[in-house]
C-alpha positions as CSV (number, residue, x, y, z in Angstrom):
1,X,108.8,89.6,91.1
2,X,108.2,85.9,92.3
3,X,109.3,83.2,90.3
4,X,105.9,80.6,90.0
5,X,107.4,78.6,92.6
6,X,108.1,81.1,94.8
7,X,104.3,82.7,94.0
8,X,103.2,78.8,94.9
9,X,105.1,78.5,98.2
10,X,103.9,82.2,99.7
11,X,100.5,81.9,98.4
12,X,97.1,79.8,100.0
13,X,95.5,76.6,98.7
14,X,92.3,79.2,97.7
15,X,94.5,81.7,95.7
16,X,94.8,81.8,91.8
17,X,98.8,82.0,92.6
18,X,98.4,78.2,93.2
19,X,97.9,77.8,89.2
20,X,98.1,81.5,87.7
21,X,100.8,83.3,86.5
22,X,101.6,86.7,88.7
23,X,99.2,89.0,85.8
24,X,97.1,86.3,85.0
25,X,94.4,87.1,88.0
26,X,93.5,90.5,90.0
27,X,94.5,91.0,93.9
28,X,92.2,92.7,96.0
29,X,92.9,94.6,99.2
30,X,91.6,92.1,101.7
31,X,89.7,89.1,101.7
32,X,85.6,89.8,101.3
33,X,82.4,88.4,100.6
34,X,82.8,90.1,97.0
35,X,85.7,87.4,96.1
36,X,84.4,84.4,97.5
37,X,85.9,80.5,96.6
38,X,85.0,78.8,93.6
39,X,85.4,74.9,94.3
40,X,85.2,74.2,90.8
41,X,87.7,76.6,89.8
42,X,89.7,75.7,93.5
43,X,90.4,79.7,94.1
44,X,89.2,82.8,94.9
45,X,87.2,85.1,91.9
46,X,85.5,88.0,92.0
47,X,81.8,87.3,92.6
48,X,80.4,89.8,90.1
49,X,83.1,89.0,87.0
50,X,84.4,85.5,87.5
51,X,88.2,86.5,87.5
52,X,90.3,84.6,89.4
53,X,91.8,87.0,92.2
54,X,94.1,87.2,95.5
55,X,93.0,88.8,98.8
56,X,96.6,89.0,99.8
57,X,98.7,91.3,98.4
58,X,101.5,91.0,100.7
59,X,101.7,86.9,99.8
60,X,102.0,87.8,95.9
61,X,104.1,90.5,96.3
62,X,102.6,93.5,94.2
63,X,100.1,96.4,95.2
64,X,96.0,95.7,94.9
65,X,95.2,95.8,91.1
66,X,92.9,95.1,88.3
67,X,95.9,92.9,86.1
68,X,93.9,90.3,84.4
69,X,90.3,91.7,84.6
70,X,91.8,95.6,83.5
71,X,94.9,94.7,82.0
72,X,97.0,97.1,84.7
73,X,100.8,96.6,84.6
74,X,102.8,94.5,87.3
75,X,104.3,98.0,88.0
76,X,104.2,98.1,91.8
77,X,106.8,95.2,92.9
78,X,106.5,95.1,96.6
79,X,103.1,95.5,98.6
80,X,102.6,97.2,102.1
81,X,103.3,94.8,105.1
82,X,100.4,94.4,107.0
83,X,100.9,96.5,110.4
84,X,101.3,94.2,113.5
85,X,98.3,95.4,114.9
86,X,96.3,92.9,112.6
87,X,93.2,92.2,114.1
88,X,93.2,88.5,114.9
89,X,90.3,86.7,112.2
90,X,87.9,85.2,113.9
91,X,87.5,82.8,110.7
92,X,90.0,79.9,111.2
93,X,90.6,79.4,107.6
94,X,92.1,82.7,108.2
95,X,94.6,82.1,110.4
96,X,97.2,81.0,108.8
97,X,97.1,84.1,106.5
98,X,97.1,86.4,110.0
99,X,100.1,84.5,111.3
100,X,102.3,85.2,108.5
101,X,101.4,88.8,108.2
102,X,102.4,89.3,112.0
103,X,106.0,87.6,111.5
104,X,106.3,89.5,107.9
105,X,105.8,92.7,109.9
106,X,108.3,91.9,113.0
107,X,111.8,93.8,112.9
108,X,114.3,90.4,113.0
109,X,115.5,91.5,116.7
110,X,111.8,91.1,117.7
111,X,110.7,88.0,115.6
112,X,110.6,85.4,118.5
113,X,108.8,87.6,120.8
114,X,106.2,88.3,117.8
115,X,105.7,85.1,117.4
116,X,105.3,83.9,120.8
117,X,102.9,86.9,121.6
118,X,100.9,85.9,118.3
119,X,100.8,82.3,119.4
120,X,99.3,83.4,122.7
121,X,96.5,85.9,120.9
122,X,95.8,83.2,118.9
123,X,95.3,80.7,121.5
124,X,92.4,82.8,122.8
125,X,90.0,82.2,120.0
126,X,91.6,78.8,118.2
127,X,92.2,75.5,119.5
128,X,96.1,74.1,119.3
129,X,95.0,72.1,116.6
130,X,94.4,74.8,114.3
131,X,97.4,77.1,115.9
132,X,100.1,74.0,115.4
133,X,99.5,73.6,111.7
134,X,99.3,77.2,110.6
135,X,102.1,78.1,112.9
136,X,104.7,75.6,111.2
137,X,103.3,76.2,107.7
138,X,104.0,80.3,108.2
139,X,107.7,78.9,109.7
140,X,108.3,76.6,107.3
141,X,107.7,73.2,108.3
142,X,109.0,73.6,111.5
């Protein structure tokens, strides 16, 4: 399991992760209009329950699950990596989140060829200024 800093660093600004203990929210599949942002809450709930809940299993680290709003165990460790043929988002706030799915899912032999390629998808629907920052967040400040 992540240790809270580690669940702060992987996940984004709109995720309970941010504040919550892994448990203390759900995570859903995928992002969708069902778990929308709360501004006063500053992350992501469910729209028809109010519980605070990630859309990115792979950031967190454990399986899609009902833990805070069902009480499921954190029994599932590791979540599937997201295939590399992710569909590029055609939301920029989803970028970022797209990016690091395609480098999480590149063998290490491949990684600078993934990212260059993914760089080059992305440039055909986002401007460098939204590439550039994503792009060195995913790599770590680089």
């Amino acid at each position: 399991m992540l240790t809270p800093e580690e669940l702060r660093d992987e996940t984004c600004v709109a995720c309970p992760g941010q504040r919550l203990p892994l448990g203390a929210f759900d995570v859903a599949a995928r992002p969708s209009p069902t778990v929308p942002f709360s501004a006063s809450l500053g992350y992501r709930v469910t729209a028809d329950t109010g519980v605070p809940t990630c859309v990115h299993p792979f950031r967190v680290g454990v399986m899609p699950g009902l833990y805070a709003s069902a009480g499921e165990p954190l029994t599932s460790p590791v979540a599937p990596v997201p295939p590399p043929e992710l569909e590029l988002p055609s939301d920029g706030t989803l970028l970022e989140a797209w990016l690091l799915a395609v480098v999480r899912s590149a063998p290490a032999a491949a990684l600078g060829e993934t990212v260059a390629r993914a760089e080059a998808l992305a440039a055909t629907r986002f401007s460098p200024a939204e590439i550039v920052p994503a792009m060195r967040r995913v790599l770590g400040g680089c």
